[in-house]
LOKOLMI-587238 format. One record per residue (C-alpha): residue number from 1; z, x negated, y; residue in one letter. Coordinates in steps of 0.2 Angstrom, whole numbers, plus 5000, padded with zeros to 4 digits. Each point is the difference from the previous one (the first is absolute). Last residue first. Layout:
<recs>
REC   seq      w      u      v   type
REC   NUM      Z      X      Y      A
...
</recs>
This chain:
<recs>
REC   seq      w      u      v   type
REC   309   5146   5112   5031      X
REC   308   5000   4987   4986      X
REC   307   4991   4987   5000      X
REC   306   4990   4988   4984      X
REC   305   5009   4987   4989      X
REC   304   4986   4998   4985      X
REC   303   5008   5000   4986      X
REC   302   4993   4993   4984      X
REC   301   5009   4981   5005      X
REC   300   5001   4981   4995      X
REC   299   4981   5002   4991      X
REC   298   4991   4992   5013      X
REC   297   4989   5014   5001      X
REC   296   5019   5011   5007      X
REC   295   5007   4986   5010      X
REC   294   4982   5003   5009      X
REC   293   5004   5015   5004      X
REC   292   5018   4997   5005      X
REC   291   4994   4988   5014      X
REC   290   4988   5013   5005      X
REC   289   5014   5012   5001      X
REC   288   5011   4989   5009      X
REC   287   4984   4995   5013      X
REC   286   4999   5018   5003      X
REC   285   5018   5003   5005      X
REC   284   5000   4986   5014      X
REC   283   4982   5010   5008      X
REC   282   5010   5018   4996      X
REC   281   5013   4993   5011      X
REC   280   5019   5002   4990      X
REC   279   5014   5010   4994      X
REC   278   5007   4994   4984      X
REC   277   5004   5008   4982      X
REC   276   4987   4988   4994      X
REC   275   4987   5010   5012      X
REC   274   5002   5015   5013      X
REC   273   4989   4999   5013      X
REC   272   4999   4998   5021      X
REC   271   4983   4998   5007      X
REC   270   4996   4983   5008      X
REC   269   4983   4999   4991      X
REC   268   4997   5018   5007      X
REC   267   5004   4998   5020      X
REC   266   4981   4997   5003      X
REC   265   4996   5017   4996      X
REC   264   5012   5004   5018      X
REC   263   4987   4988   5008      X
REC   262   4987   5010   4994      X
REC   261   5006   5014   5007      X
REC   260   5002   4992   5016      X
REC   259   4982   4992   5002      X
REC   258   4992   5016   4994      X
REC   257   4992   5006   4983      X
REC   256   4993   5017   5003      X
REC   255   5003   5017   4994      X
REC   254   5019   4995   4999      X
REC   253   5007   5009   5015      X
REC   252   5018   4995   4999      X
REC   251   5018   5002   4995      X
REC   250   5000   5012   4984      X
REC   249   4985   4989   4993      X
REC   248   5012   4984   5004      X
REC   247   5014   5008   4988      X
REC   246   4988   5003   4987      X
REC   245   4989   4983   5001      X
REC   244   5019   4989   4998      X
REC   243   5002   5013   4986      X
REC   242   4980   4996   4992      X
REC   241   5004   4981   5003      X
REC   240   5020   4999   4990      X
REC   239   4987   5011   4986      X
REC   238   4987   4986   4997      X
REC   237   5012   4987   4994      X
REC   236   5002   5006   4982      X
REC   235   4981   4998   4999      X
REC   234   5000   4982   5010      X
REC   233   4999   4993   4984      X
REC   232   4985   5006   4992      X
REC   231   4989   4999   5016      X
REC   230   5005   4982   5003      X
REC   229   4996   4997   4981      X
REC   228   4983   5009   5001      X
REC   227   4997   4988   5017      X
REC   226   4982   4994   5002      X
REC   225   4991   5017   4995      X
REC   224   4985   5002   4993      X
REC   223   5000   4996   4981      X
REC   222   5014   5015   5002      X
REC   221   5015   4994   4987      X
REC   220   5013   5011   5005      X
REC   219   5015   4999   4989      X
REC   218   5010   4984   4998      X
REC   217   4988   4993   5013      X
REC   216   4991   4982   5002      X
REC   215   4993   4997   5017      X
REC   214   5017   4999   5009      X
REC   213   4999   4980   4990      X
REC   212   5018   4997   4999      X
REC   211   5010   4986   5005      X
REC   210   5016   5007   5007      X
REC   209   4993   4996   5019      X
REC   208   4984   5009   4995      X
REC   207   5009   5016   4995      X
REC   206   5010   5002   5015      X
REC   205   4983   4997   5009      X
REC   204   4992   5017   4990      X
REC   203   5016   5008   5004      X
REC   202   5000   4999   5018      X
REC   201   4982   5004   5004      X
REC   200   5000   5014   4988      X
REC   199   5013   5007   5010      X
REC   198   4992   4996   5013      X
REC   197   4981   5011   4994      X
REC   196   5015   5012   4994      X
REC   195   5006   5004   5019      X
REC   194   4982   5001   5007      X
REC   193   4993   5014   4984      X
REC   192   5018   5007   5002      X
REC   191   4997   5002   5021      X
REC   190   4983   5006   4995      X
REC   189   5003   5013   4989      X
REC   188   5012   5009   5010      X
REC   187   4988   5005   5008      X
REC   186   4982   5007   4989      X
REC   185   4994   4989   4985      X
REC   184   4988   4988   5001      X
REC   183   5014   4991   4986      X
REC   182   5003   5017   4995      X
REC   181   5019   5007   4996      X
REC   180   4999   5017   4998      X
REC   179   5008   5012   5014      X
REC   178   4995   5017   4998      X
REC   177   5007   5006   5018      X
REC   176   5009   4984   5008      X
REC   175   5019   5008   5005      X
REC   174   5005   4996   4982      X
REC   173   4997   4985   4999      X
REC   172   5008   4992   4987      X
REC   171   4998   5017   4988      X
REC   170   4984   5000   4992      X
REC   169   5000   4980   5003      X
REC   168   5014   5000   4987      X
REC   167   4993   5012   4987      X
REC   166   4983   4992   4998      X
REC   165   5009   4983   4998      X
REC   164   5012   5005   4989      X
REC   163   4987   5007   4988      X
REC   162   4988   4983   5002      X
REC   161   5014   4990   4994      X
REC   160   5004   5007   4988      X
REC   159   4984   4995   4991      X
REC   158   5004   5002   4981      X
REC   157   4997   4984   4996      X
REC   156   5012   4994   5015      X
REC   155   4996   4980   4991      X
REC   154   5017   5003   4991      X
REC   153   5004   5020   5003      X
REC   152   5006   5006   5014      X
REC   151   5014   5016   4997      X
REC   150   5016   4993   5009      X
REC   149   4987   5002   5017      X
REC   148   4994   5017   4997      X
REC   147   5018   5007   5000      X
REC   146   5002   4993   5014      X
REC   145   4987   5006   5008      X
REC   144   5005   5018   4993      X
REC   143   5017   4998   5007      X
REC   142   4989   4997   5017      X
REC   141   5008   5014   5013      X
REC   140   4997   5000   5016      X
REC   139   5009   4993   5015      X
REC   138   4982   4998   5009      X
REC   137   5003   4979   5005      X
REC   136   5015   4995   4989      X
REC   135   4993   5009   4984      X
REC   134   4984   4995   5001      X
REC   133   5006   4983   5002      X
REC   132   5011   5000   4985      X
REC   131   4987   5006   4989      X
REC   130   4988   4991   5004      X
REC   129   5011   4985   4996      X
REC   128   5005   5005   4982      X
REC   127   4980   5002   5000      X
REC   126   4996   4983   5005      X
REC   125   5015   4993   4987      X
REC   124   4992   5009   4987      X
REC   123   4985   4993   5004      X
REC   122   5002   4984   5003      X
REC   121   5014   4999   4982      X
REC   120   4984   5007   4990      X
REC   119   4989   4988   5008      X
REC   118   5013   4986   4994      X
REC   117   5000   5008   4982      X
REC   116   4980   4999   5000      X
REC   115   4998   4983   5006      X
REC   114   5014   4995   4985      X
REC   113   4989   5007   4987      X
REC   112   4983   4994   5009      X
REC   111   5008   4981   4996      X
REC   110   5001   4990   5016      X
REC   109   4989   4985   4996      X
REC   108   4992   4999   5017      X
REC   107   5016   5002   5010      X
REC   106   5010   4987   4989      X
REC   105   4983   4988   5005      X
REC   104   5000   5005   5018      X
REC   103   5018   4994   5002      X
REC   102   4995   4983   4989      X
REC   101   4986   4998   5014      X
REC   100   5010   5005   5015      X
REC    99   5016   4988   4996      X
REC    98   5001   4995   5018      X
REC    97   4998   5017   5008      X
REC    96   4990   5007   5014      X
REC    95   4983   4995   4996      X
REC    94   4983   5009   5005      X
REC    93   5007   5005   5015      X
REC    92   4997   5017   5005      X
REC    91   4988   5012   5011      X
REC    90   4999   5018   5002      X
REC    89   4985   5010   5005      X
REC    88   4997   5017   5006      X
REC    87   5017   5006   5009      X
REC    86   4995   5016   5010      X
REC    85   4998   4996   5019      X
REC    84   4982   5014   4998      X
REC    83   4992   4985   5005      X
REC    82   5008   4990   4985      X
REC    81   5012   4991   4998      X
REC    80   5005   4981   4994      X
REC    79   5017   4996   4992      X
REC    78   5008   4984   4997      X
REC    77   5013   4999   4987      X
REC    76   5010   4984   5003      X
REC    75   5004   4985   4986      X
REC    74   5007   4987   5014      X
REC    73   4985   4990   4995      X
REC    72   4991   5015   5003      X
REC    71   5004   5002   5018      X
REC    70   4998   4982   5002      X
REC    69   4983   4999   4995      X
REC    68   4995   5017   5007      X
REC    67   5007   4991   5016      X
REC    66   4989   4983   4999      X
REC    65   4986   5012   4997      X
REC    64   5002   5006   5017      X
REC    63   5002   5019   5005      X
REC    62   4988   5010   5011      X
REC    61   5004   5020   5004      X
REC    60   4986   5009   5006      X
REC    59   4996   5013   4987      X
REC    58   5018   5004   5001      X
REC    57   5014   5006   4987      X
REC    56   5005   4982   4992      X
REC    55   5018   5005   4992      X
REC    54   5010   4985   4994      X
REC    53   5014   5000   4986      X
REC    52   5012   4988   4997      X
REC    51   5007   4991   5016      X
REC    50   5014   4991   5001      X
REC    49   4993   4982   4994      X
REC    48   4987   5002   5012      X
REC    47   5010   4999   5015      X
REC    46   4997   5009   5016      X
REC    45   4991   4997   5016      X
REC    44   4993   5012   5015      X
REC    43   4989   4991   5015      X
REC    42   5003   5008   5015      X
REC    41   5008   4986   5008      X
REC    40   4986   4989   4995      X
REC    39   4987   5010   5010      X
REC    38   5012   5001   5015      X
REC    37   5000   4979   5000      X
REC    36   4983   4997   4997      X
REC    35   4996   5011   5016      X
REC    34   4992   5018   5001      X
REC    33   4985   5003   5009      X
REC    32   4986   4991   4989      X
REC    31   5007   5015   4984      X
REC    30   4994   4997   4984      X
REC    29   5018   4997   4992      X
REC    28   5006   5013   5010      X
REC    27   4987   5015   4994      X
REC    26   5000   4991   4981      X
REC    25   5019   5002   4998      X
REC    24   5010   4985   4989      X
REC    23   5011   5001   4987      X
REC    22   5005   4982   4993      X
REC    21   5006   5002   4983      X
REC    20   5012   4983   4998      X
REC    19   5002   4987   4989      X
REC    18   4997   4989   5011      X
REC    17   4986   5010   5008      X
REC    16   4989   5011   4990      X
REC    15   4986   5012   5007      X
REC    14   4999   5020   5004      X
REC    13   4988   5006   5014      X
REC    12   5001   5020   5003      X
REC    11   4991   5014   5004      X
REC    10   5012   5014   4998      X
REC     9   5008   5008   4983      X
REC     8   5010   4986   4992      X
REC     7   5014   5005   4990      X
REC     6   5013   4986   4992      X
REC     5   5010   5002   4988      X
REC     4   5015   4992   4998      X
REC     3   5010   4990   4985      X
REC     2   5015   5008   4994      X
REC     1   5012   4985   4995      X
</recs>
């Protein structure tokens, strides 16, 4: 089942009930003109178990520890933003699967042979996927993309890489004069910075629930950052975001984050992709790649399942 995520942008009190997030509003719940009975009316509930991702985007929004302790019991991704309504932090459960220790232990003794052939499947896979996008979104074409991609070496030794990725956001946006991809970059960046920060969101909890530690990556090994292995995997991820970015950047006025946009950015662990010769959610897709990953340091598996366009 697709779980939901949840978006809170207002000042906000969020508990647990029965079960149950309990959404209530500060301006009725302090109010001495309004009765018990309205109050309760306008309360807003829904399960836990169906929800998988929740967004906290307001200074003024108080939740419970009783709810964080449900929430991640029920191994969901909470994200905190920023002023500027950019995800800053993201919050897991240190245990999402029964057999963590021995999962962390076939993670930690992955040889650096086999973690150079499944970053040569990420990125070959990401760059198949580039391709496809660009392709879809300006009509342009990418034989050389492809080209690029049947010529990554184990451990991308050669850094294709960084050549497909020079070539592909030269041309994704064309209507953007000398468009580069910047994290403090001009718009578009921002709508990808937003749609990754979920993405991240999505992949680092799909990890967690198949006992991994999203600390320890195949690839990126900044001392710094918390999730290398969330960051490796959602590589072949990224270009279903920059598409769902493209088509919005046609739509709206993206110099600022608003309400609407990102509740469009919202949309992206319900995206449709291509995996195991299936449609699914990118969010039901990500847990069968993390599921293959780890098939992979167990030694049942050196293929990583990852999407197709």
């Amino acid at each position: 089942m697709i779980k939901k995520t949840l978006y809170f942008g207002n000042p906000t009190y969020l508990s647990l009930r029965n079960g149950q997030i309990v959404i209530k509003l500060p301006e009725v719940e302090n109010s001495d003109s309004l009765s018990e009975t309205f109050k309760q009316s306008t309360e807003v509930t829904r399960p836990i178990e169906d929800i998988g991702i929740v967004v906290l985007d307001h200074r003024r929004i108080t939740i419970t520890t009783g709810l964080m302790e449900a929430l991640l019991e029920n191994t969901c991704a909470v994200i905190t933003c920023d002023s500027r309504s950019m995800p800053h932090g993201l919050v897991l459960p240190l245990s999402g699967n029964t057999l963590q220790s021995e999962r962390f232990r076939h993670q930690i003794d992955a040889s650096l042979p086999l973690k150079k052939q499944l970053w040569q499947q990420t990125i070959k896979a990401k760059i198949e996927n580039q391709a496809d996008v660009l392709e879809a979104c300006i009509h342009s074409g990418v034989k050389c993309m492809k080209i690029w991609a049947g010529e990554v070496k184990s451990g991308d030794t050669n850094n294709i890489e960084a050549r497909a990725a020079a070539y592909y956001w030269r041309n994704m946006f064309p209507n953007v004069e000398n468009f580069t991809r910047e994290r403090e970059g001009i718009p578009p960046n921002n709508l990808l910075n937003y749609g990754y920060a979920i993405l991240r969101a999505v992949v680092a909890r799909a990890l967690v629930i198949s006992g991994m530690l999203p600390t320890l990556g195949i690839h990126h090994h900044n001392r710094y950052n918390a999730y290398c292995l969330a960051d490796d995997i959602m590589e072949p991820y990224r270009p279903f975001v920059d598409e769902l970015v493209f088509n919005m950047f046609q739509t709206y006025n993206c110099d600022e984050l608003t309400k609407e946009i990102k509740a469009k950015m919202l949309s992206v662990p319900t995206l449709d992709v291509r995996i195991g010769g299936s449609r699914s959610p990118l969010m039901v897709a990500v847990s069968q790649t993390t599921a293959s990953l780890y098939k992979c340091f167990k030694g049942e598996s050196r293929q990583i399942l990852y999407p197709k366009y």
